[in-house]
N, C-alpha and C positions, 0 to 999 in steps of 0.2 A: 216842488216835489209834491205832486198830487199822488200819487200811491206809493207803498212802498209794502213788497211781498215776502213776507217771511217766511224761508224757506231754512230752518235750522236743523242740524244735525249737528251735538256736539259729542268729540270722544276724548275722555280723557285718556294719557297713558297708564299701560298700568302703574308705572312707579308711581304714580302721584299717592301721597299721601293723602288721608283726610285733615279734616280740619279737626282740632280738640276742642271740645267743647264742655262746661261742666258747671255745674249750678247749686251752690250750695245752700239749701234752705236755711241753715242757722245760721247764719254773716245775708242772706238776702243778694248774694254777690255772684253774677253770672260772666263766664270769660271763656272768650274765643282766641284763640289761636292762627296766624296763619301757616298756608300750608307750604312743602317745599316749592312748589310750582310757583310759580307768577300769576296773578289773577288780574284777569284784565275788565278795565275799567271802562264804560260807555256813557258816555256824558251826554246828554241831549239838551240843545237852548232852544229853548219854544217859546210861546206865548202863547194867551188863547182872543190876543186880536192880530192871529197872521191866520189866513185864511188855509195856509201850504201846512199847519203843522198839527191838526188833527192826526191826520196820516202817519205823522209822526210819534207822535205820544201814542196811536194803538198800538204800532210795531213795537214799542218801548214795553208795552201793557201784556201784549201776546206772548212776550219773554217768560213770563208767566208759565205760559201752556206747553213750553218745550223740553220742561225737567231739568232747567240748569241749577243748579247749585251756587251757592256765593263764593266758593272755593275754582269756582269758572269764571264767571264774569258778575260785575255788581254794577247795574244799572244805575244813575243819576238823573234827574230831570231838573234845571236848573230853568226856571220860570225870570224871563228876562223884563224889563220894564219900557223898552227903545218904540213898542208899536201899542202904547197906553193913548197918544195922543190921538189914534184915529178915533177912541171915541169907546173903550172897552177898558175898564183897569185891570188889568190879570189882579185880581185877590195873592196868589202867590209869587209874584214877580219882587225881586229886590233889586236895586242899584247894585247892591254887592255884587247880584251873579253877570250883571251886565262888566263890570270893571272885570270878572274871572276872565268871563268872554274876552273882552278884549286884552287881556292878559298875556292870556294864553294864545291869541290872535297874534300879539306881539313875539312873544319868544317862538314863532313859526316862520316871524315875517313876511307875514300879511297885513296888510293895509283894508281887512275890511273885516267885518262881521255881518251875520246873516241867521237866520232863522227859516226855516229848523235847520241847525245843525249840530251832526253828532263828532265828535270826538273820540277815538279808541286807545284807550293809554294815554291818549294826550296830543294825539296826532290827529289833523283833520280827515273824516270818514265819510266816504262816500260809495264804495264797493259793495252797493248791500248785495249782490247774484253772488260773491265771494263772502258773506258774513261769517259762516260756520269755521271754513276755512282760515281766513285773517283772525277770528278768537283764537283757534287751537295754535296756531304759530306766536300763539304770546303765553297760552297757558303750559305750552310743551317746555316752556323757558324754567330753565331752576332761578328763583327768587334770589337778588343781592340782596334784601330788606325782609328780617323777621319783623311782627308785628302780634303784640298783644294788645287784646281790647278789654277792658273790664267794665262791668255797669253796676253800680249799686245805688240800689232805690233809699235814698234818707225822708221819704216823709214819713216816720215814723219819728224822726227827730226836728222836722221842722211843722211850722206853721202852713206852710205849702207844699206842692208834692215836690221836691225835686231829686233830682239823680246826679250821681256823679261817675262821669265817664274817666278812665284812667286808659292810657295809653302810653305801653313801655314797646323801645325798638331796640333790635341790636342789626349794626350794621358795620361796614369797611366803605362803605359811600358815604364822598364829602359832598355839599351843597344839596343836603334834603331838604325838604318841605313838608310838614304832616299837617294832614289837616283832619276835623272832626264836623259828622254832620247829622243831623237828624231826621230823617227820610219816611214821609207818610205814604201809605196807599188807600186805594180806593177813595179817592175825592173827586168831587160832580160839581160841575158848573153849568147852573143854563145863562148864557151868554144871550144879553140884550142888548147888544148895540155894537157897532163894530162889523171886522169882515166876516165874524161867526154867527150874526146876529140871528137869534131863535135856535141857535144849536145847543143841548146837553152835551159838556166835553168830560169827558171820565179820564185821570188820572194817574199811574201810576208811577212811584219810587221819588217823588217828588221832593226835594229838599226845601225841610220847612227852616234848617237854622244849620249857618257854617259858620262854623269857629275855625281858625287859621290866616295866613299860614304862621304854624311855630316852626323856628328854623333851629335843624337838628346837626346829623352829622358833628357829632363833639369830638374831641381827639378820643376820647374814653370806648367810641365807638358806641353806649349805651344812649341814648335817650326815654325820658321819661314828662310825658303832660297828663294835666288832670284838667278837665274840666266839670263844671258845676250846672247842671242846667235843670229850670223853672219850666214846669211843662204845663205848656198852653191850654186853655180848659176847650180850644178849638182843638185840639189834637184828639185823634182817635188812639188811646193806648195800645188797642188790639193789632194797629196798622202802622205800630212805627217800628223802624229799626234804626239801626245806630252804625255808622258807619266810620271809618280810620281807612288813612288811603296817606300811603308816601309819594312824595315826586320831586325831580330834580327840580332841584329851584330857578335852574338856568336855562334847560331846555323845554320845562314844563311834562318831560315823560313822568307818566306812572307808572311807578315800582311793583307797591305793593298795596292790597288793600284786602280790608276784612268787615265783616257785614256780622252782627248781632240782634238777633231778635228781641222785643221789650221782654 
């Protein structure tokens, strides 16, 4: 994949709800809401030693420039570690997002993975001349999976900064999967060695930390996780958000998902 032309136009309908959102300065506790629509989720596996996936990460970056909302679609960059050997470490690469990859490789039943590759909901995505299109045919969908997101900041009561993400679901889907992530932007790499060697590679939506999966669907139909996270002194606070996303745990589709600003 040597270019890839973004050409988007998104419309919501009118039903769609917004998202609720609200901030209360005396608790320090911010929370989002999802909406009634489905939000659809774009996963991209990159690296910054594959030569094919600049191209990729800008169209990922340009999302930016198009006016979508996180109540439309919520971008992922999951920085894989399989092309470290030619000679390049991605800084943000995990074993984790390479086992997602092939994961979710599996519950499609595919025998292979690849880079760059995008995933939409959870299905593998290659129709970018249809982009615009293939998002509204998932955001027109009404959502089986509510999702609240909560964030409260505790370094006031610890030694270090950290926050604690709370995520409550209501659902009638059995076999979820919810996961929680924490997602930087604007990060630069000048790449010395490898197939990008002497390139600046710019960044965006990149998951610096995934907690999951917690498996949901209870009889009670509620679900509820917390987690606690220690924030990197490598992290830019101004460029993170925080992200909660459901999916079936067998087919690996995504449900639902909600984005929060630091």
């Amino acid at each position: 994949m040597k270019k890839l032309i973004l050409l988007v136009l998104f419309v919501l309908p009118m039903t769609v709800q917004s998202q609720e959102l609200s901030d209360s300065s005396s608790t320090n506790i911010k929370v989002v809401k999802s909406p009634v629509n489905r939000v659809a989720v774009l996963e991209l596996y990159t690296s910054e030693g594959c030569s094919s996936c600049p191209s990729a990460d800008r169209f990922l970056s340009n999302l930016k420039k198009t006016g979508i909302s996180s109540k439309q679609i919520i971008p992922l960059a999951f920085h894989v570690t399989y092309w470290d050997y030619i000679g390049w470490q991605d800084r943000y690469a995990k074993k984790q997002y390479d086992q997602r990859q092939r994961d979710m490789a599996r519950k499609q039943r595919s025998n292979s993975v690849y880079t760059p590759q995008f995933l939409l909901s959870g299905d593998d995505y290659r129709s970018y001349s249809s982009f615009s299109k293939d998002v509204n045919k998932v955001i027109i969908e009404k959502s089986l999976v509510d999702i609240e997101l909560s964030l409260q900041d505790l370094t006031a009561k610890a030694d270090v900064s950290r926050l604690l993400l709370n995520l409550k679901s209501t659902s009638s889907e059995k076999n979820l999967s919810f996961y929680l992530a924490v997602v930087e932007n604007n990060l630069f790499s000048d790449v010395e060695a490898g197939e990008n060697n002497g390139e600046q590679l710019h960044h965006d939506y990149v998951v610096r930390m995934l907690y999951g999966p917690f498996h949901g669907g209870s009889t009670d139909k509620h679900d509820e996780i917390e987690q606690t996270i220690a924030l990197d002194s490598e992290w830019t606070k101004n460029n993170l958000s925080f992200v909660a996303f459901a999916e079936n745990s067998q087919t690996g589709e995504v449900l639902q998902a909600v984005s929060l600003q630091y």
